[in-house]
ZABANU-928220 format. One record per residue: residue in three letters; x, y, z of N, C-alpha, C in turn. Coordinates in steps of 0.2 Angstrom, whole numbers, plus 5000, padded with zeros to 4 digits. Each point is the difference from the previous one (the first is absolute). Layout:
<recs>
alaXYZXYZXYZ ...
</recs>
This chain:
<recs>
unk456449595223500749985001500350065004 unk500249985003500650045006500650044998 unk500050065000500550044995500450035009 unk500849964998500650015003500450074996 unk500750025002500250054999500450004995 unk500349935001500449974993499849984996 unk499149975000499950014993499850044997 unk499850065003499850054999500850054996 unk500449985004500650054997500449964994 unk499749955001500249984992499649984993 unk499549985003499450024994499550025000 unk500350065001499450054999499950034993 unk499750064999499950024993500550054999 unk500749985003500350075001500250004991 unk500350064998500550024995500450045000 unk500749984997500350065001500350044994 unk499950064998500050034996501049984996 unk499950014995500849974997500350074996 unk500550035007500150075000500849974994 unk500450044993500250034997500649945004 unk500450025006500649985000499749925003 unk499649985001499749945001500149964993 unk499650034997500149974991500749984998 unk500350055001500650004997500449945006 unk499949985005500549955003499549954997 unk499449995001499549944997500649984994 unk500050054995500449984994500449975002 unk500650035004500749965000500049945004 unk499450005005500049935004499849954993 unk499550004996499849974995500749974994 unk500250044998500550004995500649975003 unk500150015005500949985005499649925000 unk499350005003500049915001499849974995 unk499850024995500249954993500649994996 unk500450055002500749994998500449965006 unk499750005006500449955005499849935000 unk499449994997499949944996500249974994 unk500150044999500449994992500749975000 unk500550065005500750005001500149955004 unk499649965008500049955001500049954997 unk499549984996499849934997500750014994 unk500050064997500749994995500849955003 unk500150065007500549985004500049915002 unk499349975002500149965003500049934994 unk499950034994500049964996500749984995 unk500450065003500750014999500649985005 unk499649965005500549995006500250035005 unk499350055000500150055005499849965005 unk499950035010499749975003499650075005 unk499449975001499550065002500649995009 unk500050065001500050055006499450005006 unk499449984998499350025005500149945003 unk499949965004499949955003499150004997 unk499850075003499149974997500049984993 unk500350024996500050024992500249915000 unk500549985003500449944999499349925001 unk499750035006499649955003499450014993 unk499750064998499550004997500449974992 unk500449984999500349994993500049915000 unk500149985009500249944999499249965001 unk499550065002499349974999499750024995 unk499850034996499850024995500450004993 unk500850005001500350004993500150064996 unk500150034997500150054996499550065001 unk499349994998499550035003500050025007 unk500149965006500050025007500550075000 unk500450034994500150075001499650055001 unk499750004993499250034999499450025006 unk500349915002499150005007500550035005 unk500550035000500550025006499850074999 unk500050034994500250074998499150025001 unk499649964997499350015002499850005007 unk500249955004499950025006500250055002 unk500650025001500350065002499750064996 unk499850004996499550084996499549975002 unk499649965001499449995005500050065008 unk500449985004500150025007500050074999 unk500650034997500150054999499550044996 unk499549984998499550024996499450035004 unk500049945006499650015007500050025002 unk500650015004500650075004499950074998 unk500049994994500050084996499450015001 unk499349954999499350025001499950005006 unk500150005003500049995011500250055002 unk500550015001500450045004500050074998 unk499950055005500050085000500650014996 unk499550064994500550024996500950025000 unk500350035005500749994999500449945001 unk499749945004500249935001500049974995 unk499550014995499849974993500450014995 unk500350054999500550034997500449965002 unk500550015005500349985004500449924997 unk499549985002499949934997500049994992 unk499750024997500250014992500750014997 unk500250075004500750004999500349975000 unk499949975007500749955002500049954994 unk499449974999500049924996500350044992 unk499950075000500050004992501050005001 unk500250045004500750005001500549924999 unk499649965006500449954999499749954995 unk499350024996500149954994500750044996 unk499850054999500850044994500649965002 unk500350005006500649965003499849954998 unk499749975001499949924998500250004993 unk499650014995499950014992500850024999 unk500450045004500750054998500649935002 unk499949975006500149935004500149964993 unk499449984997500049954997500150014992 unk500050064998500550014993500749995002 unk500350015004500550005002500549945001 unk499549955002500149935001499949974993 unk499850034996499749964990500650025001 unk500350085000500650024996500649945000 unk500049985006500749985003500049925000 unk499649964994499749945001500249994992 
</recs>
C-alpha cells in the first residue's frame, strides 16, 4: 500500500504526551459540554430557542439527542486537533473550545434564569 503524507500525518502512531495544563483544560472542555447539554435541552424545553443555526439544523434532524451528537462531534475534532497539531497550536485550540464552552454554559444559565 502506498504511503502519502496525509496519511501518514494522521495516522501515524503518533502520541502526545497529556502535559498538567492540558488535563486541566481536558477537564473544563469536558464538564462546560455536559452542562451545555444539559442547560440547552433544559432551555429549549422551556421555550427557549437554540441560537446555533448548526445546533438548530441537528435538533430538527435528530431531535433532542442531535445536541449530544453536536457536542460529540465537536469534542471529536477538537480531540484530533489537540492529537495533530504541534504542541503550542494544540493547546491553543483546547483553550479556545474550553473558553467558549464556559461562555456558552454562563450564556445559557442565563437564559434558564430569565425564563
Amino acid at each position: 500500500m502506498p504511503s502519502d503524507a496525509v496519511t501518514d500525518m494522521w495516522f501515524s502512531d503518533h502520541v502526545r504526551p497529556l502535559s498538567d495544563s492540558d488535563a486541566v483544560l481536558w477537564t473544563v472542555v469536558i464538564v462546560a459540554s455536559a452542562f451545555d447539554i444539559v442547560t440547552t435541552i433544559v432551555g429549549i424545553s422551556h421555550g427557549a430557542s437554540e441560537a446555533n443555526t448548526i445546533a438548530v439544523a441537528f435538533l430538527e434532524t435528530y431531535g433532542t439527542p442531535g445536541i449530544g451528537l453536536l457536542k460529540f462531534s465537536a469534542l471529536l475534532l477538537v480531540a484530533l486537533l489537540w492529537w495533530r497539531l504541534p504542541d503550542r497550536y494544540a493547546s491553543v485550540v483546547l483553550l479556545a473550545f474550553a473558553l467558549v464552552s464556559v461562555l456558552v454554559v454562563a450564556l445559557n444559565a442565563l437564559t434558564l434564569i430569565t425564563l
